[in-house]
C-alpha positions in Angstrom: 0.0 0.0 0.0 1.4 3.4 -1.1 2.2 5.8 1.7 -1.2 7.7 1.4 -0.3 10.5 4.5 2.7 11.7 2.3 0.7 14.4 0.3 -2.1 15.0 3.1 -1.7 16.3 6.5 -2.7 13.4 9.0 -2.7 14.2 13.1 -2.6 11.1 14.9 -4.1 11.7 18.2 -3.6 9.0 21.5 -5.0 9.7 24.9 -3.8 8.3 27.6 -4.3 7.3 31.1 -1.7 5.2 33.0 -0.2 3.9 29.4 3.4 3.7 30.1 4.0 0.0 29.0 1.7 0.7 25.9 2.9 4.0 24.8 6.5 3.2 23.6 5.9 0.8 21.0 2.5 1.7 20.2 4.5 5.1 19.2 7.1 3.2 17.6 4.2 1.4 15.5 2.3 4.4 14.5 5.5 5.8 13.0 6.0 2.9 10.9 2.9 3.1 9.6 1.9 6.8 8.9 5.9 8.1 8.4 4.6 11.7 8.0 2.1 12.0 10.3 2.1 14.6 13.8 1.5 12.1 16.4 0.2 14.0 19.2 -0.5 12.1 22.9 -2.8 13.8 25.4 -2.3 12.5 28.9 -4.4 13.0 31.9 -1.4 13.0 34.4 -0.5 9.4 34.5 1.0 8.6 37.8 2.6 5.4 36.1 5.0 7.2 33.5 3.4 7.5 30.9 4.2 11.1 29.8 7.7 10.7 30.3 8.2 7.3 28.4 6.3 9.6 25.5 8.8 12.8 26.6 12.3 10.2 26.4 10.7 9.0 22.1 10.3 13.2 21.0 14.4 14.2 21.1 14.6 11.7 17.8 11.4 12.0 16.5 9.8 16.2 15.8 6.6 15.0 14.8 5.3 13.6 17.9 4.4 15.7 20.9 2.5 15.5 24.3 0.1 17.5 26.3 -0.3 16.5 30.1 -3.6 17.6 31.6 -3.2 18.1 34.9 -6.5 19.7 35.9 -9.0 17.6 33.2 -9.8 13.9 33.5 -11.9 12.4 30.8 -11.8 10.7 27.4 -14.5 13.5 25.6 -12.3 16.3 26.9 -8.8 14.8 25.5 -10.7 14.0 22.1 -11.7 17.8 22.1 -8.3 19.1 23.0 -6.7 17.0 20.5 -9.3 18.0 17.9 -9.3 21.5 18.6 -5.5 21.1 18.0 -6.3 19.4 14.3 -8.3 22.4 13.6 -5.9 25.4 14.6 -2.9 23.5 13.2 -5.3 23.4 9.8 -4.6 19.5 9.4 -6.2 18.0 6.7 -7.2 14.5 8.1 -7.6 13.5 11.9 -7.5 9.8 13.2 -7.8 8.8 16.4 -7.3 5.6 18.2 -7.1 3.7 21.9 -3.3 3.3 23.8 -3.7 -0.3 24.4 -3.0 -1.9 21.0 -6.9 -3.0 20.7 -6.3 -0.7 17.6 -3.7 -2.2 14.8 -1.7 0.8 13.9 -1.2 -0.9 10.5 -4.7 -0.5 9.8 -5.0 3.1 9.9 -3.4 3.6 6.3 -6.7 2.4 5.2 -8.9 4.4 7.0 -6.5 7.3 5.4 -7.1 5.9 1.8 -10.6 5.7 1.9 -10.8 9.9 3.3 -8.3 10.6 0.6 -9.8 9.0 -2.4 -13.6 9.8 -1.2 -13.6 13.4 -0.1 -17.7 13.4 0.3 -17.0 11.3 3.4 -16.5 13.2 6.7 -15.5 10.0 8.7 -14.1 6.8 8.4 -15.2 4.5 11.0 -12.6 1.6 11.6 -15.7 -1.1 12.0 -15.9 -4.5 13.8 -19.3 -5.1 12.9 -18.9 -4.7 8.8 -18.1 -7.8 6.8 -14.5 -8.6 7.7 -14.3 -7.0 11.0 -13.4 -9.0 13.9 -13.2 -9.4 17.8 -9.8 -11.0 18.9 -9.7 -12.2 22.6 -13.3 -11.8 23.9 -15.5 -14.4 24.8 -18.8 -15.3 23.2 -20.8 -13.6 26.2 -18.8 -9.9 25.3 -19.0 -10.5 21.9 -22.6 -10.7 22.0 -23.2 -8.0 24.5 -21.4 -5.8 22.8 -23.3 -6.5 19.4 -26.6 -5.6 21.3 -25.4 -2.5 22.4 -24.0 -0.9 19.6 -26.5 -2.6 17.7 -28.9 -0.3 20.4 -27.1 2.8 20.0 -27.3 3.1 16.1 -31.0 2.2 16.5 -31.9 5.0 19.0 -29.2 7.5 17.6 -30.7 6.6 13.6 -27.0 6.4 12.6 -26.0 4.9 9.1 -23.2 2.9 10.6 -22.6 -1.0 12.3 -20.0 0.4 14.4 -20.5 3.6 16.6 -18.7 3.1 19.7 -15.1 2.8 18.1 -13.0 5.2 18.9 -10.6 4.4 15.6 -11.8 6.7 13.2 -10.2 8.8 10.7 -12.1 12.5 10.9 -11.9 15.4 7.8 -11.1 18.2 10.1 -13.0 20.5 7.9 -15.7 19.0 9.4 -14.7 19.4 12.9 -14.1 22.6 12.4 -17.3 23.4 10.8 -19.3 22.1 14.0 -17.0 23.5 16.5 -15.7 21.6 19.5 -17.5 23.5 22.0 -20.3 21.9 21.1 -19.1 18.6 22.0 -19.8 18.6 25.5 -19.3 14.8 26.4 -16.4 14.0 29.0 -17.1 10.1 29.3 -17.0 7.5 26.2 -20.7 8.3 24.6 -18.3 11.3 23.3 -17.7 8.8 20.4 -21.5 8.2 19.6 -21.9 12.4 20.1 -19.4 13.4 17.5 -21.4 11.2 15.0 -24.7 12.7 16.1 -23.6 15.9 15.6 -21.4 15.0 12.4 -24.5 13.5 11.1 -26.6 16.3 12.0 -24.4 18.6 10.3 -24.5 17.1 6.7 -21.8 14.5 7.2 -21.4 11.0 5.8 -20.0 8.3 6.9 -17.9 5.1 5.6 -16.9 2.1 7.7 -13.8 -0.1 6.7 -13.3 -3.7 8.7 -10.3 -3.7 11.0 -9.4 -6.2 13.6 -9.9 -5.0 17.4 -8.2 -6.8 20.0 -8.4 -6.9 23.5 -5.7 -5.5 25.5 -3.0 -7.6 26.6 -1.3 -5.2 28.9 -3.0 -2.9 31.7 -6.3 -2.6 33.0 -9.7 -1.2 31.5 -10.8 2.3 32.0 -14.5 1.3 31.1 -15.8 0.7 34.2 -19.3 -0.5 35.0 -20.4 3.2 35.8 -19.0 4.7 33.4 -21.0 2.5 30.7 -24.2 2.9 32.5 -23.6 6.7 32.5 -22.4 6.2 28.7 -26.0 4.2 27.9 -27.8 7.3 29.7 -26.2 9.5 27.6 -27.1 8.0 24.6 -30.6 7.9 25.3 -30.5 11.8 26.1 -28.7 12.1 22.8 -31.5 10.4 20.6 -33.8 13.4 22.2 -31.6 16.5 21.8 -31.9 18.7 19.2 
């Protein structure tokens, strides 16, 4: 596959919480794949290291940079920050993905192909619910629970997509731009699901390419059992705002 980010701007935003035996390589990986892309980390203050491991890769590489948050906790406000970065920096294409390696960085130059050669789409979801997408490492149970709910959120939200609770997306930041972050007022993971409410809303379209998600081998969830009911109740007060 050509390199596809070498005539287009591509940000590559990670946001992290307690990462630091992810970061490193997952870095190293992302570089491989997209050799032109800004990779910028936004890390909520990670007492495990994670900002320095990501501070000891920058001396020999200038495109990747970090922003600590010291006084902000939350995945829909590091999405924002890192988006609102896309924007003023006037990068063409903006992909975001999770720190624990349930994202393939090797699959990203597809999601990058299809926003290149199709600029009516807005966003490319990276999907595990279209024809070739898998689930790697859960069990049946998960598998199925998690089909239900996306299956759920799409329903309620009336969103043309399989998969809207991926965070590995590839975003025109055009469009971004022309919705404005402030009104993305999500802190918790139903950020995901707003963006494409308010994308959709907006005039945007959508296109879904399969990619492998695995579960993560190293470190623990941040998805706890409260946040997702909050998420769920969020989604439901979604389908009714206007």
């Amino acid at each position: 596959m050509p390199d596809v980010a070498a005539s287009t701007s591509v940000m590559i935003a990670v946001c992290t919480l307690n990462e630091a035996d992810n970061i490193a390589p997952l870095v190293t990986q992302l570089r491989a794949a997209v050799p032109a892309a800004k990779i910028l980390v936004v890390d909520d203050n990670s007492p495990d290291g994670t900002a320095e491991s990501v501070s000891g890769l920058m001396h020999q590489d200038p495109l990747l940079q970090i922003v600590v948050r010291r006084n902000e906790r939350g995945l829909g406000s590091a999405i924002r920050h890192a988006m609102q970065s896309a924007v003023e920096d006037q990068f063409t294409l903006f992909v975001n993905l999770d720190a624990d390696f349930s994202h393939d960085p090797a699959q990203i130059p597809q999601l990058i192909e299809r926003a290149t050669e199709s600029p009516e789409i807005d966003v490319v979801i990276g999907s595990r619910y279209v024809a070739g997408g898998k689930i790697v490492g859960w069990p049946l149970h998960r598998k199925f629970m998690s089909g239900m709910v996306n299956r759920f959120a799409t329903l309620c939200l009336r969103l043309p997509v399989k998969d809207c609770s991926g965070s590995m997306r590839c975003y025109r930041v055009a469009a971004l731009e022309r919705i404005g972050m402030s009104n993305v007022r999500i802190d918790g993971y139903a950020v995901l699901e707003e963006l494409l409410v308010i994308l959709r809303r907006s005039g945007s379209k959508f296109a879904e390419v399969p990619i492998t998600f695995t579960d993560r081998q190293v470190g623990e969830s941040k998805l706890t059992l409260r946040e997702a009911v909050r998420s769920m109740s969020q989604i439901i007060a979604l389908a009714f705002k206007r």
